[in-house]
OpenMM code with the backbone's topology and positions (N, CA, C; nanometers):
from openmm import Vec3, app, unit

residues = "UNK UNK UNK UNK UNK UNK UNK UNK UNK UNK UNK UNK UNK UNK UNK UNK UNK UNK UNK UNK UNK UNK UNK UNK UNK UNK UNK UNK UNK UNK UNK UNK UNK UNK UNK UNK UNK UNK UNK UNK UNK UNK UNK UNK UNK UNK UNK UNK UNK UNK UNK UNK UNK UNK UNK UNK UNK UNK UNK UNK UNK UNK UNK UNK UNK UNK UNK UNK UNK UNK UNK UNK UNK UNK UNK UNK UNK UNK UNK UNK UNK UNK UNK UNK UNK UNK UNK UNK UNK UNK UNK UNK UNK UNK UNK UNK UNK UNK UNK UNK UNK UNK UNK UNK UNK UNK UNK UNK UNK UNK UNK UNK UNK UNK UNK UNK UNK UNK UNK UNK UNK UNK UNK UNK UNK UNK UNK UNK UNK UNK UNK UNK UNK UNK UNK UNK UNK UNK UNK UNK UNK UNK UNK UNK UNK UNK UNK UNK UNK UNK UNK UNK UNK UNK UNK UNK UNK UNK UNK UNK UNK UNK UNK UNK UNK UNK UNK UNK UNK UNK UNK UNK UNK UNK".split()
positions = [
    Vec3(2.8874, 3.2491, -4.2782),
    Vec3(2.9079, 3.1338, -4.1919),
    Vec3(3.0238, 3.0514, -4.2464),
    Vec3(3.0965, 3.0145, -4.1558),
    Vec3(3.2230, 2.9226, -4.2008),
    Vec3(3.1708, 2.8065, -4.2360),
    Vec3(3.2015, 2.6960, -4.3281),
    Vec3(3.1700, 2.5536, -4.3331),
    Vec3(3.2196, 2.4730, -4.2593),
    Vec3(3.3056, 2.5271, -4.1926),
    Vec3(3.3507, 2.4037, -4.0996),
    Vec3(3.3000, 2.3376, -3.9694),
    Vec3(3.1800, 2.3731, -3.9240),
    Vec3(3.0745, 2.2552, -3.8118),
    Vec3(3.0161, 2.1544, -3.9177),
    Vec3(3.0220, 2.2011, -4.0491),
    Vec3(2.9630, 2.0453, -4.1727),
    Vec3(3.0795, 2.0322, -4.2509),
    Vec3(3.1896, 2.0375, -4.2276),
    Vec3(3.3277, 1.9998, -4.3312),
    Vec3(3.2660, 1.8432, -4.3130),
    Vec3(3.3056, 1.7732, -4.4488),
    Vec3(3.3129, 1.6538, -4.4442),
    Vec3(3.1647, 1.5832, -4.4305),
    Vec3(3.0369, 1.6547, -4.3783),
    Vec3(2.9295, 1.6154, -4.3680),
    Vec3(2.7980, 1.6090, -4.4507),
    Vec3(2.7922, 1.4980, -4.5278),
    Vec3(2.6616, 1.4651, -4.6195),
    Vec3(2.5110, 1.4841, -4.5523),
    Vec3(2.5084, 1.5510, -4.6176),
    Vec3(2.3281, 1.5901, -4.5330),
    Vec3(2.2190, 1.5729, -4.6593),
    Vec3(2.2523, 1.5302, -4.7262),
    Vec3(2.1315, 1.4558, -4.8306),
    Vec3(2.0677, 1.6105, -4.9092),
    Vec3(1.9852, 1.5431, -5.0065),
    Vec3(1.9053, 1.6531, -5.0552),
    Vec3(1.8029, 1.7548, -5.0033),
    Vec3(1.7592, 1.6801, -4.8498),
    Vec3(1.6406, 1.7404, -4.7958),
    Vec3(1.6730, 1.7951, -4.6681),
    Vec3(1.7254, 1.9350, -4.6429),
    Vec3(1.7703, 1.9888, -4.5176),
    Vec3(1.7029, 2.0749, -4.4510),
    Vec3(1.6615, 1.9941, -4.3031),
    Vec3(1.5735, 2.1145, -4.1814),
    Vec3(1.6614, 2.1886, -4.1324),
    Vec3(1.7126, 2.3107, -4.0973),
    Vec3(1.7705, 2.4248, -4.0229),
    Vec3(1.6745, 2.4554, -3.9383),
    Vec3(1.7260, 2.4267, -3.7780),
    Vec3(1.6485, 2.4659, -3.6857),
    Vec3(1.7343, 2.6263, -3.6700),
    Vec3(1.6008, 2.6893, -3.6006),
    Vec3(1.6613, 2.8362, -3.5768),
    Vec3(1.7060, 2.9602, -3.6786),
    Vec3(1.6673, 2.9506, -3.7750),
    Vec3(1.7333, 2.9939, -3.8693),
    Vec3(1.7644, 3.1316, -3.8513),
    Vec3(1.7048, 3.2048, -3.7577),
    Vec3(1.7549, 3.3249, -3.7601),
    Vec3(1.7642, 3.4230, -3.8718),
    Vec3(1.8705, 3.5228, -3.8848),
    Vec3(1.8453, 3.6095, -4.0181),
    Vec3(1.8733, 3.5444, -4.1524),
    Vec3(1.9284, 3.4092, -4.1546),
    Vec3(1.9351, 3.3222, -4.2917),
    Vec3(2.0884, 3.2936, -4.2877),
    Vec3(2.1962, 3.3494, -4.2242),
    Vec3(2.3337, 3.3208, -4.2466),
    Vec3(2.3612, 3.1819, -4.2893),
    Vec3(2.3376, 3.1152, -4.2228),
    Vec3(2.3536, 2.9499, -4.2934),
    Vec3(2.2760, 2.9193, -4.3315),
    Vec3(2.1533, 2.9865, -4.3989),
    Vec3(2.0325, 2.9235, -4.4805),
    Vec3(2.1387, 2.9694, -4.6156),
    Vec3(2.1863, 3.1148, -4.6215),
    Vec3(2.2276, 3.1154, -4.7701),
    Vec3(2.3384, 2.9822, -4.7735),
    Vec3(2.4098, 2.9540, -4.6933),
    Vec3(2.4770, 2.8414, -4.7641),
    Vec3(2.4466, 2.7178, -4.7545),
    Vec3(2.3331, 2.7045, -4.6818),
    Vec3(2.2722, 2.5381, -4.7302),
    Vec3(2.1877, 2.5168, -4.7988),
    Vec3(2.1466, 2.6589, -4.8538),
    Vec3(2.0621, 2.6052, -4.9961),
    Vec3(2.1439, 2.6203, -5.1062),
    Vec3(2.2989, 2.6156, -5.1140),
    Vec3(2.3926, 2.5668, -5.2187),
    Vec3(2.3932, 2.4424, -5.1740),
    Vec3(2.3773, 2.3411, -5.1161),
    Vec3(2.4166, 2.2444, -5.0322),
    Vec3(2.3027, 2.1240, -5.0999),
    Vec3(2.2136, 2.1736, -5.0762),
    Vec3(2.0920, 2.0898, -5.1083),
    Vec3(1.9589, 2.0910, -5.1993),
    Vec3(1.8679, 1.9993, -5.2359),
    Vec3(1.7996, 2.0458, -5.3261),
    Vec3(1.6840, 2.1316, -5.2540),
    Vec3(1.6293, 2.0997, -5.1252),
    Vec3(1.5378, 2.1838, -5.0589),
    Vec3(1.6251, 2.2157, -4.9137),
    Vec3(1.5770, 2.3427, -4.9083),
    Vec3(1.5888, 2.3898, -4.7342),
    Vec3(1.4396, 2.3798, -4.6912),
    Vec3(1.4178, 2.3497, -4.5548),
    Vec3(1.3348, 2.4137, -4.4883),
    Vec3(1.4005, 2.4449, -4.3796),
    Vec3(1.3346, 2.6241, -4.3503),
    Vec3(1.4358, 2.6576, -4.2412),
    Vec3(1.2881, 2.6781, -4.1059),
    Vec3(1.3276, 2.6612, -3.9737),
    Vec3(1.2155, 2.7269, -3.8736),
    Vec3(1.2751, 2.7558, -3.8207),
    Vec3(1.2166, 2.8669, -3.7511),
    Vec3(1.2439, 2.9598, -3.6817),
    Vec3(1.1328, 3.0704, -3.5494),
    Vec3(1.1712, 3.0071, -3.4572),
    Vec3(1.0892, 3.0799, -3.3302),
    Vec3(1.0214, 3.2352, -3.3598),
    Vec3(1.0744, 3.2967, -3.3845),
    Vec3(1.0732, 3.4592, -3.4326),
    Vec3(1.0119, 3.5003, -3.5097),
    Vec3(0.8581, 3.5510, -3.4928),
    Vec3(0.7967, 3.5683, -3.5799),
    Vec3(0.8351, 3.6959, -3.7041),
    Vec3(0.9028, 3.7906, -3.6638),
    Vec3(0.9816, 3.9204, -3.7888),
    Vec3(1.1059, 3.8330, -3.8302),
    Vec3(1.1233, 3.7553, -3.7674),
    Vec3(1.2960, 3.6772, -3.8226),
    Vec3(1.2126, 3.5743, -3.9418),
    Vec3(1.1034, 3.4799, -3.8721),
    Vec3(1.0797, 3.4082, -4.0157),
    Vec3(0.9885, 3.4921, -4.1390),
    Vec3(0.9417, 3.6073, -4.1371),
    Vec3(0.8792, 3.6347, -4.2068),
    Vec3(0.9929, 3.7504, -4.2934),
    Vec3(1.0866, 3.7824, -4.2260),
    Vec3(1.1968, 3.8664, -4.3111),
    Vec3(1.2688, 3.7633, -4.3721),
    Vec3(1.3032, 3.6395, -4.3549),
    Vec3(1.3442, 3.5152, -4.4051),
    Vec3(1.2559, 3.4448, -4.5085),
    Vec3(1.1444, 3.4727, -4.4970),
    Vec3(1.0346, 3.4297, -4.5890),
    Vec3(1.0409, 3.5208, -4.7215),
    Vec3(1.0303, 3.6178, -4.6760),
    Vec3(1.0261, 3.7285, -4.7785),
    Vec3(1.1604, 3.7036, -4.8392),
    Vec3(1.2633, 3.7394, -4.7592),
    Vec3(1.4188, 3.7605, -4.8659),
    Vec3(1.4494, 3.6514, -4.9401),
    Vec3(1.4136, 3.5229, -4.9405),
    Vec3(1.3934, 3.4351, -4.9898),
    Vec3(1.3167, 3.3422, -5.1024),
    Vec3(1.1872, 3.4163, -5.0873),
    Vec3(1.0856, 3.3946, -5.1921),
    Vec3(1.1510, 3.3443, -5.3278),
    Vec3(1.0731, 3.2185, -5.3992),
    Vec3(1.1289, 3.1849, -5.5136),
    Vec3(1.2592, 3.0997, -5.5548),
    Vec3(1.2967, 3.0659, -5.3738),
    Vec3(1.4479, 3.0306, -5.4335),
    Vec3(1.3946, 2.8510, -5.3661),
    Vec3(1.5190, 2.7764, -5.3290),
    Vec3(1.4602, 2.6181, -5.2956),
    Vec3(1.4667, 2.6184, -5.1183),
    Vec3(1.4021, 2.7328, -5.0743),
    Vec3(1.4318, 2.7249, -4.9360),
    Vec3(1.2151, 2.7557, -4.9107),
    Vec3(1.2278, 2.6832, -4.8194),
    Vec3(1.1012, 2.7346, -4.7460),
    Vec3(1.1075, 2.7800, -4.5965),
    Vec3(1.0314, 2.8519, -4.5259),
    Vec3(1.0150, 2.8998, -4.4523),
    Vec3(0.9005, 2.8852, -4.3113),
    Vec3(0.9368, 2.8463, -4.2329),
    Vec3(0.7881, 2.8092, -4.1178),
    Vec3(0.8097, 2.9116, -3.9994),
    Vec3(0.7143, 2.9424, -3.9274),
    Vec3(0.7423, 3.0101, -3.8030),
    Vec3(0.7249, 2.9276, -3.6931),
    Vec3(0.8154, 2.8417, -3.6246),
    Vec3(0.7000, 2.7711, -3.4880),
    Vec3(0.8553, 2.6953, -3.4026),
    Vec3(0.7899, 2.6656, -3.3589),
    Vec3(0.9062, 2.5903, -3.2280),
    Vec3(0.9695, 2.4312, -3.2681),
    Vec3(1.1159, 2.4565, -3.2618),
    Vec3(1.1600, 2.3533, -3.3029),
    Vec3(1.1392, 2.2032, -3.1978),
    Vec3(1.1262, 2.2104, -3.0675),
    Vec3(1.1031, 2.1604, -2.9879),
    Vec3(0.9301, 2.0870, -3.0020),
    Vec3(0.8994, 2.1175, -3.0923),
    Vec3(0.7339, 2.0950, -3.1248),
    Vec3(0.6752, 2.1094, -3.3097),
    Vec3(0.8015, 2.0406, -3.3598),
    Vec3(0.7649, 2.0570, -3.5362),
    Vec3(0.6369, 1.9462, -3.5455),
    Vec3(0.5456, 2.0591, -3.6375),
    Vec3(0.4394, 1.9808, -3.7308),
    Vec3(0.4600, 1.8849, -3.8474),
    Vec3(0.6216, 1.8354, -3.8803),
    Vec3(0.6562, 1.8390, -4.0409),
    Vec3(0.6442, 1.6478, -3.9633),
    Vec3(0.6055, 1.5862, -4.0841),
    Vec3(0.5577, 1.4664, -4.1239),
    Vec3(0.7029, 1.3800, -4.0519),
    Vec3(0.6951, 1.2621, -3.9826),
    Vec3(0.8203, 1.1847, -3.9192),
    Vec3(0.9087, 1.1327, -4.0302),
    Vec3(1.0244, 1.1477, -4.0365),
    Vec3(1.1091, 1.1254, -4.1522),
    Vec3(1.1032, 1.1607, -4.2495),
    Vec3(1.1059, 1.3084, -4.2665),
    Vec3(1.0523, 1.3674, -4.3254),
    Vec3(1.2307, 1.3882, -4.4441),
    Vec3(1.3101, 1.4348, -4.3432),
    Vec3(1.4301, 1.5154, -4.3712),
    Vec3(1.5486, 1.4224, -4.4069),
    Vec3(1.6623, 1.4343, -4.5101),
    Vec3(1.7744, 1.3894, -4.4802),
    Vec3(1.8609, 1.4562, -4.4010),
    Vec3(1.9040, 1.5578, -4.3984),
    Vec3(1.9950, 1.6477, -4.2467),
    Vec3(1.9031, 1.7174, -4.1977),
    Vec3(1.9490, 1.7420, -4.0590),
    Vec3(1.9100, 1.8736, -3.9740),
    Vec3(2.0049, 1.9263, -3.9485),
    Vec3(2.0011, 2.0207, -3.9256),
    Vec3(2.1455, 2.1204, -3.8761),
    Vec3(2.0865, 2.2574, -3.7191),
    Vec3(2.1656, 2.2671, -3.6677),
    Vec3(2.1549, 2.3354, -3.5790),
    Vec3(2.2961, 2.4049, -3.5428),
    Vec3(2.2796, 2.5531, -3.5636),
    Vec3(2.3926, 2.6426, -3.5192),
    Vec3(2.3688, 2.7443, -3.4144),
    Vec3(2.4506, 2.7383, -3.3281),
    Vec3(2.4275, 2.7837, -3.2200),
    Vec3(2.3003, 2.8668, -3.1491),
    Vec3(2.1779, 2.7375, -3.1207),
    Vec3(2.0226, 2.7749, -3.1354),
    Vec3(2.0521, 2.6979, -2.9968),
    Vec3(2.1246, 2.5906, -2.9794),
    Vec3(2.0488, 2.4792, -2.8693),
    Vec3(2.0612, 2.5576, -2.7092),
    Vec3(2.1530, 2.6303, -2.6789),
    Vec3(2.2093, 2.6871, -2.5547),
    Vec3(2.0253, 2.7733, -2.5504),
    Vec3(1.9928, 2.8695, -2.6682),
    Vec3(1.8512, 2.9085, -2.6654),
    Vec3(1.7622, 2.9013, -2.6024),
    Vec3(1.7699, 2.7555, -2.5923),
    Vec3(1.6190, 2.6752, -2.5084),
    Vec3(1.6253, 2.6990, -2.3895),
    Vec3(1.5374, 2.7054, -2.2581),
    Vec3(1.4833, 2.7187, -2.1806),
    Vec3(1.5266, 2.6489, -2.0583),
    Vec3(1.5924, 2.4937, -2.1027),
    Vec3(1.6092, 2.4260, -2.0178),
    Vec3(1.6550, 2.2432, -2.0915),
    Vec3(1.7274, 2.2448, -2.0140),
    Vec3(1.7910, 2.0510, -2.0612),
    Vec3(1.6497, 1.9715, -2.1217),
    Vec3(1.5837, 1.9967, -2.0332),
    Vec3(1.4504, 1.8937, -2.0653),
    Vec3(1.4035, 1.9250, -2.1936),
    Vec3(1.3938, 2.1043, -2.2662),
    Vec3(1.3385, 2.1187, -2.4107),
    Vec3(1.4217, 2.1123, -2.4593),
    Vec3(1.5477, 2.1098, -2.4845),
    Vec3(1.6750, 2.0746, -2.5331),
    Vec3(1.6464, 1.9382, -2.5640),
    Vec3(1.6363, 1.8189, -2.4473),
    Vec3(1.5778, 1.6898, -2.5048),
    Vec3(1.4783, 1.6560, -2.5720),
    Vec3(1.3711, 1.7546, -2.5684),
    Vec3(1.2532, 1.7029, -2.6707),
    Vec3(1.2987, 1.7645, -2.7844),
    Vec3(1.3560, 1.8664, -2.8177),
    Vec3(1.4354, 1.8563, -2.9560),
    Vec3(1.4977, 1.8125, -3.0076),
    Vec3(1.6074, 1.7348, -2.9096),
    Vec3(1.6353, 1.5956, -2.9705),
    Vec3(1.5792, 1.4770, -3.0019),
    Vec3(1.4881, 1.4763, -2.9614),
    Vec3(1.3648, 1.3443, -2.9777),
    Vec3(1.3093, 1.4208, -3.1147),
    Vec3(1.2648, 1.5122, -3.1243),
    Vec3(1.2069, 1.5749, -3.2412),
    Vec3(1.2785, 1.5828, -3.3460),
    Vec3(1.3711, 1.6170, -3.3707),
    Vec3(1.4630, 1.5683, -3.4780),
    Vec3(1.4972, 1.4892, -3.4936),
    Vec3(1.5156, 1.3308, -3.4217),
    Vec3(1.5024, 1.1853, -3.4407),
    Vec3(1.3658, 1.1509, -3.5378),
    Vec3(1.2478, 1.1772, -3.4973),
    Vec3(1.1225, 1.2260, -3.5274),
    Vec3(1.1398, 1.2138, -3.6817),
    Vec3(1.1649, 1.3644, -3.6803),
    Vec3(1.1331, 1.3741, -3.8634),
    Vec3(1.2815, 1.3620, -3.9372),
    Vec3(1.3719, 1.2774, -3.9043),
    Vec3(1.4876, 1.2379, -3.9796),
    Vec3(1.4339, 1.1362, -4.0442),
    Vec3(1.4813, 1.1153, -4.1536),
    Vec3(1.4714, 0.9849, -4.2215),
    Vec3(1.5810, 0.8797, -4.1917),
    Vec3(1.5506, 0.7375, -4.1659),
    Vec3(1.6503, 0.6706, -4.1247),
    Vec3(1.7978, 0.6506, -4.1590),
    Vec3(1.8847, 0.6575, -4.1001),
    Vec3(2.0389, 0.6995, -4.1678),
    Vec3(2.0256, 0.8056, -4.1794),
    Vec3(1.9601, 0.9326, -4.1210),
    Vec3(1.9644, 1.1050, -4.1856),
    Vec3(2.0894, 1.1253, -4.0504),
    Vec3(2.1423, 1.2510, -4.1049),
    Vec3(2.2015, 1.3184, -4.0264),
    Vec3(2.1974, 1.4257, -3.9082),
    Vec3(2.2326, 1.4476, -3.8409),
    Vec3(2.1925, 1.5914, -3.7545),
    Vec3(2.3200, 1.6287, -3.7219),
    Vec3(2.3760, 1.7481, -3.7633),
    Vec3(2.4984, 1.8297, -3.7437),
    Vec3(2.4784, 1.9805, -3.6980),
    Vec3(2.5544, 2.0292, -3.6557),
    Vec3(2.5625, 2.1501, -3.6143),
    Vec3(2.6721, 2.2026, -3.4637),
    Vec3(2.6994, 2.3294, -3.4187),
    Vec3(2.7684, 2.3508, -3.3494),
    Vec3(2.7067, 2.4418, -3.2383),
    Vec3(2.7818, 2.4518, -3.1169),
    Vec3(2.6838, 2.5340, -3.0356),
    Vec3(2.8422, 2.5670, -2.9699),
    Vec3(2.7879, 2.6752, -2.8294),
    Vec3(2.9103, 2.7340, -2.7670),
    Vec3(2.8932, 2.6775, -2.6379),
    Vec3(3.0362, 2.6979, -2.5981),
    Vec3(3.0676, 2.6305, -2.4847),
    Vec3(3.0587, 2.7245, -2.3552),
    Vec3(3.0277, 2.6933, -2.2352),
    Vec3(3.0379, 2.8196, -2.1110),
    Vec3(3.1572, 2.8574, -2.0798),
    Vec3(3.1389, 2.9482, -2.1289),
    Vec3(3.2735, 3.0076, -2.1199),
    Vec3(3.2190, 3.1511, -2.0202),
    Vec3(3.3240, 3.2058, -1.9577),
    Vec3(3.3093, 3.3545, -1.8834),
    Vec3(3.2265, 3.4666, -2.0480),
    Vec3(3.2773, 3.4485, -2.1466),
    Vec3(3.2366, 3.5600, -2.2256),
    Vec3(3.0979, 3.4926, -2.3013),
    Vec3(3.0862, 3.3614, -2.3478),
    Vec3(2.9467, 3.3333, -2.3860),
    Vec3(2.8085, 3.3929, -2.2383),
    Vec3(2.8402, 3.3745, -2.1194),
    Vec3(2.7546, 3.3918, -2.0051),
    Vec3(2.7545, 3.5273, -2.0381),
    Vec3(2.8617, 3.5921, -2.0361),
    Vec3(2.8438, 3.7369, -2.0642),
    Vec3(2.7468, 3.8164, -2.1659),
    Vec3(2.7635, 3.7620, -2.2626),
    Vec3(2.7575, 3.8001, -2.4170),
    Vec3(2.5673, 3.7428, -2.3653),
    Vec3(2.5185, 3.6798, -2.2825),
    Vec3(2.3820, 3.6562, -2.3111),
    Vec3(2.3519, 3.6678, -2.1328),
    Vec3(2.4133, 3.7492, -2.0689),
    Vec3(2.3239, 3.8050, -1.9338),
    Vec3(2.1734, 3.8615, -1.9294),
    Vec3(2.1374, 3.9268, -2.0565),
    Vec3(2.0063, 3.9411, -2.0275),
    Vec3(1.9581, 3.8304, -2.1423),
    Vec3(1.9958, 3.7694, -2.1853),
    Vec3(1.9435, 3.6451, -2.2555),
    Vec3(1.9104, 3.4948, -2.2357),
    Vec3(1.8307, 3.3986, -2.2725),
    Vec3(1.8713, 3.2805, -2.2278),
    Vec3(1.9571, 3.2010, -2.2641),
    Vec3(2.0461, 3.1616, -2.1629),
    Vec3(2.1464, 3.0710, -2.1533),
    Vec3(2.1707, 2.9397, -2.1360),
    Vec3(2.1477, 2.7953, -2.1695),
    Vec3(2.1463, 2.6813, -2.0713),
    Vec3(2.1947, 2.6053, -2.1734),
    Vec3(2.3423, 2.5501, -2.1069),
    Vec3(2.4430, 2.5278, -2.1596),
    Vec3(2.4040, 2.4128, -2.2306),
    Vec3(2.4853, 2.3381, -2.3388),
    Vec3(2.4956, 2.2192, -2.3625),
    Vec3(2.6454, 2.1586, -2.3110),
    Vec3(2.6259, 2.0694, -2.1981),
    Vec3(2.7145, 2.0394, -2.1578),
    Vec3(2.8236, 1.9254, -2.2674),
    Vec3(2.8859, 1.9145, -2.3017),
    Vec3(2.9465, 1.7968, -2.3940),
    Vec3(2.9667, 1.6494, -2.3043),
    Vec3(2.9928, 1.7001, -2.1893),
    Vec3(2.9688, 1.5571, -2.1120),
    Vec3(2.8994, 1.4348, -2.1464),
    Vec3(2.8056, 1.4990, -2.1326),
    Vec3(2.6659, 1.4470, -2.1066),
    Vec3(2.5858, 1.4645, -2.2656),
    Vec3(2.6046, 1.5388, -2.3604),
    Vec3(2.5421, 1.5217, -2.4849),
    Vec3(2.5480, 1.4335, -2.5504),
    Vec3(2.6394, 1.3494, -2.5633),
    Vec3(2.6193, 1.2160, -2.6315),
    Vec3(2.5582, 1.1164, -2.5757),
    Vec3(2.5031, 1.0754, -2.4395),
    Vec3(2.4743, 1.0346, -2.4139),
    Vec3(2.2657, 1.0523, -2.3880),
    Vec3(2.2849, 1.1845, -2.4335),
    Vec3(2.1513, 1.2768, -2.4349),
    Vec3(2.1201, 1.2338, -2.6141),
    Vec3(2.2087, 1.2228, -2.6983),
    Vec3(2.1720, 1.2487, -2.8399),
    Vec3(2.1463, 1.0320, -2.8756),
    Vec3(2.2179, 1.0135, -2.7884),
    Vec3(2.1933, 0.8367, -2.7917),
    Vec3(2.0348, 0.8074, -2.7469),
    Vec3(2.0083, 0.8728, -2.6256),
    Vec3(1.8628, 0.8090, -2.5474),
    Vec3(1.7489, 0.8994, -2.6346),
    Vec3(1.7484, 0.9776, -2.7439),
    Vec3(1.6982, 1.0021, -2.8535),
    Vec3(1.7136, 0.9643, -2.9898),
    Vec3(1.8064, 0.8406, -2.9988),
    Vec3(1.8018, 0.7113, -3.1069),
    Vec3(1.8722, 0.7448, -3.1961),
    Vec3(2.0277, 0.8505, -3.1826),
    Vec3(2.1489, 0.8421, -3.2435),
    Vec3(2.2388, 0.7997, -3.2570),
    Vec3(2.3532, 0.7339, -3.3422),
    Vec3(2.4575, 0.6789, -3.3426),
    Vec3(2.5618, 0.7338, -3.4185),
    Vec3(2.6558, 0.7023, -3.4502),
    Vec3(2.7575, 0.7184, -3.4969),
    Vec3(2.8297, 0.8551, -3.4372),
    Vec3(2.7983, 0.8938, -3.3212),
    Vec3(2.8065, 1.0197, -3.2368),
    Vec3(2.9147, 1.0729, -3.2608),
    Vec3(2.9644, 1.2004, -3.3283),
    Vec3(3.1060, 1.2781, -3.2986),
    Vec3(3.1114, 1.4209, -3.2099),
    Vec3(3.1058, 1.4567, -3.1075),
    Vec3(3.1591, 1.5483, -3.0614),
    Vec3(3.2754, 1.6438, -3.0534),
    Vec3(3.3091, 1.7681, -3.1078),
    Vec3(3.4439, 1.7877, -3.0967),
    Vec3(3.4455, 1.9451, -3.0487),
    Vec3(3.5177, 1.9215, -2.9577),
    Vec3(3.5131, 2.0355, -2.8961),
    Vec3(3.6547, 2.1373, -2.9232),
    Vec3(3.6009, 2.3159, -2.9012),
    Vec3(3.7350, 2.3916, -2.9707),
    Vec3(3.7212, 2.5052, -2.8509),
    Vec3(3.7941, 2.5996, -2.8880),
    Vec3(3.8021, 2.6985, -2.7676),
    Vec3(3.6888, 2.7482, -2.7693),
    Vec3(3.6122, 2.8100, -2.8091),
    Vec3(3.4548, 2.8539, -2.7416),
    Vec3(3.3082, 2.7951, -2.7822),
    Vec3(3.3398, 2.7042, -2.8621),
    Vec3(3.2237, 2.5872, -2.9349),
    Vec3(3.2354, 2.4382, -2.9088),
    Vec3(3.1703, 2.4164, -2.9703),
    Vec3(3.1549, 2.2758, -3.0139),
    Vec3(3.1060, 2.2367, -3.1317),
    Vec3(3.1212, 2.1225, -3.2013),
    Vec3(3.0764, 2.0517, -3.3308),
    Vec3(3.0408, 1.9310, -3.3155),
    Vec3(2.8845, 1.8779, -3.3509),
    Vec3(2.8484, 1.7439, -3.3545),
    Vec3(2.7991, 1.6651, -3.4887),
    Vec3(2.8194, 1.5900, -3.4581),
    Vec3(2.7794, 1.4999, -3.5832),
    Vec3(2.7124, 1.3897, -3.5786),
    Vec3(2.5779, 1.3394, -3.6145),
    Vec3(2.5139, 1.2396, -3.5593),
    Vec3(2.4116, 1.1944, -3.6521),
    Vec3(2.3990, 1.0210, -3.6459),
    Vec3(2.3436, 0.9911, -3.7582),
    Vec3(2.2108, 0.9189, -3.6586),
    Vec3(2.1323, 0.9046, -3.7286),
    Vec3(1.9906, 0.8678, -3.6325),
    Vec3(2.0067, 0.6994, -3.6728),
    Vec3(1.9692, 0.6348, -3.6147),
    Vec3(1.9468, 0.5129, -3.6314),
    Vec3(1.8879, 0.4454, -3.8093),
    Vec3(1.9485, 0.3594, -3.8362),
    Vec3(1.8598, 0.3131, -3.9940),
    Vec3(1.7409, 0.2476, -3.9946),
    Vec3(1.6811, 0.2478, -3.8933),
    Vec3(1.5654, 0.1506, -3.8151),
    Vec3(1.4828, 0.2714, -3.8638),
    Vec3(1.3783, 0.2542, -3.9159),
    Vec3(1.2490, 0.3623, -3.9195),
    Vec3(1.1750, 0.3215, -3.8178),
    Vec3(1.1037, 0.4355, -3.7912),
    Vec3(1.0164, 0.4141, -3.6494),
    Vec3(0.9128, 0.2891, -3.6488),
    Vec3(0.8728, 0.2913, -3.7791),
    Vec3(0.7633, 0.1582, -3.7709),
    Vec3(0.8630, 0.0497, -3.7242),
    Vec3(0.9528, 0.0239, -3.7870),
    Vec3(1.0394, -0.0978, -3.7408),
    Vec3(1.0731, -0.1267, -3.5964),
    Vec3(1.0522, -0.0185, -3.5679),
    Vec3(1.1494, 0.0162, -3.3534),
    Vec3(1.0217, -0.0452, -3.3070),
    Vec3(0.8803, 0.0011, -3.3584),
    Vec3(0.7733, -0.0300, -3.2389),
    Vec3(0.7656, -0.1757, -3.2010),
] * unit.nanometer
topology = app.Topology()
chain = topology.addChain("A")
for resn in residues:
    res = topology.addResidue(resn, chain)
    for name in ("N", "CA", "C"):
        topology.addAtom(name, app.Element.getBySymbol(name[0]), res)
């Protein structure tokens, strides 16, 4: 994995990786930080991730990022690489953004990159699910889930965001 969707980006000692998939950016964010926890939808993906991993500062969960069990403010970064297009639909796309507001710790980060619709991303996932993240409209989606400092940057077939959750802890908001 290239570093450049987190060039420049502090994600604290305690990092959630949604999606983790076969580990590609798990091996380099557990140089990054003192703990990983990575989840991952896929039950042979987190348990081959569990296994290849064993012993090192990464842990491993199997379950839906759109629906984490892990304690609210739990995390200093989250990261997400091209997982969000994944989801099903805008609406679970938004409760994963609410969910990672959730278990950020106040001032935590959420970074990561996703792809843009392009003729060859639609292609590349015809028998797969597809549902875009529009950039339009994402910052304004990553705000009404209690983010600030919003960066969007868009390149020829991706995107890169950068977003800090509010310093308000939830007890304070109610």
């Amino acid at each position: 994995m290239k570093d450049a969707p987190l060039e420049g980006v502090d994600l604290g000692p305690e990092i959630l990786e949604l999606g983790a998939g076969p580990g590609l950016a798990t091996d380099v964010l557990r140089q990054r930080a003192d703990r990983v926890t990575a989840i991952e939808i896929d039950v042979d993906l987190a348990q081959r991730l569990r296994d290849r991993l064993a012993g090192t500062n990464v842990s491993v969960t199997h379950g839906d990022a759109s629906r984490m069990s892990f304690e609210s403010e739990t995390f200093t970064g989250v990261v997400s690489f091209t997982m969000l297009h994944h989801l099903p639909s805008a609406a679970r796309q938004d409760l994963l953004l609410r969910e990672v507001g959730r278990v950020l710790a106040p001032g935590g980060v959420f970074a990561g990159s996703d792809v843009l619709p392009t003729f060859g991303t639609r292609a590349a996932h015809l028998f797969d699910t597809m549902v875009p993240v529009h950039t339009e409209t994402f910052r304004t989606r990553l705000e009404a889930a209690g983010f600030v400092e919003i960066d969007i940057t868009c390149r020829q077939r991706h995107f890169r965001f950068v977003a800090r959750r509010s310093a308000r802890s939830s007890e304070q908001a109610a």
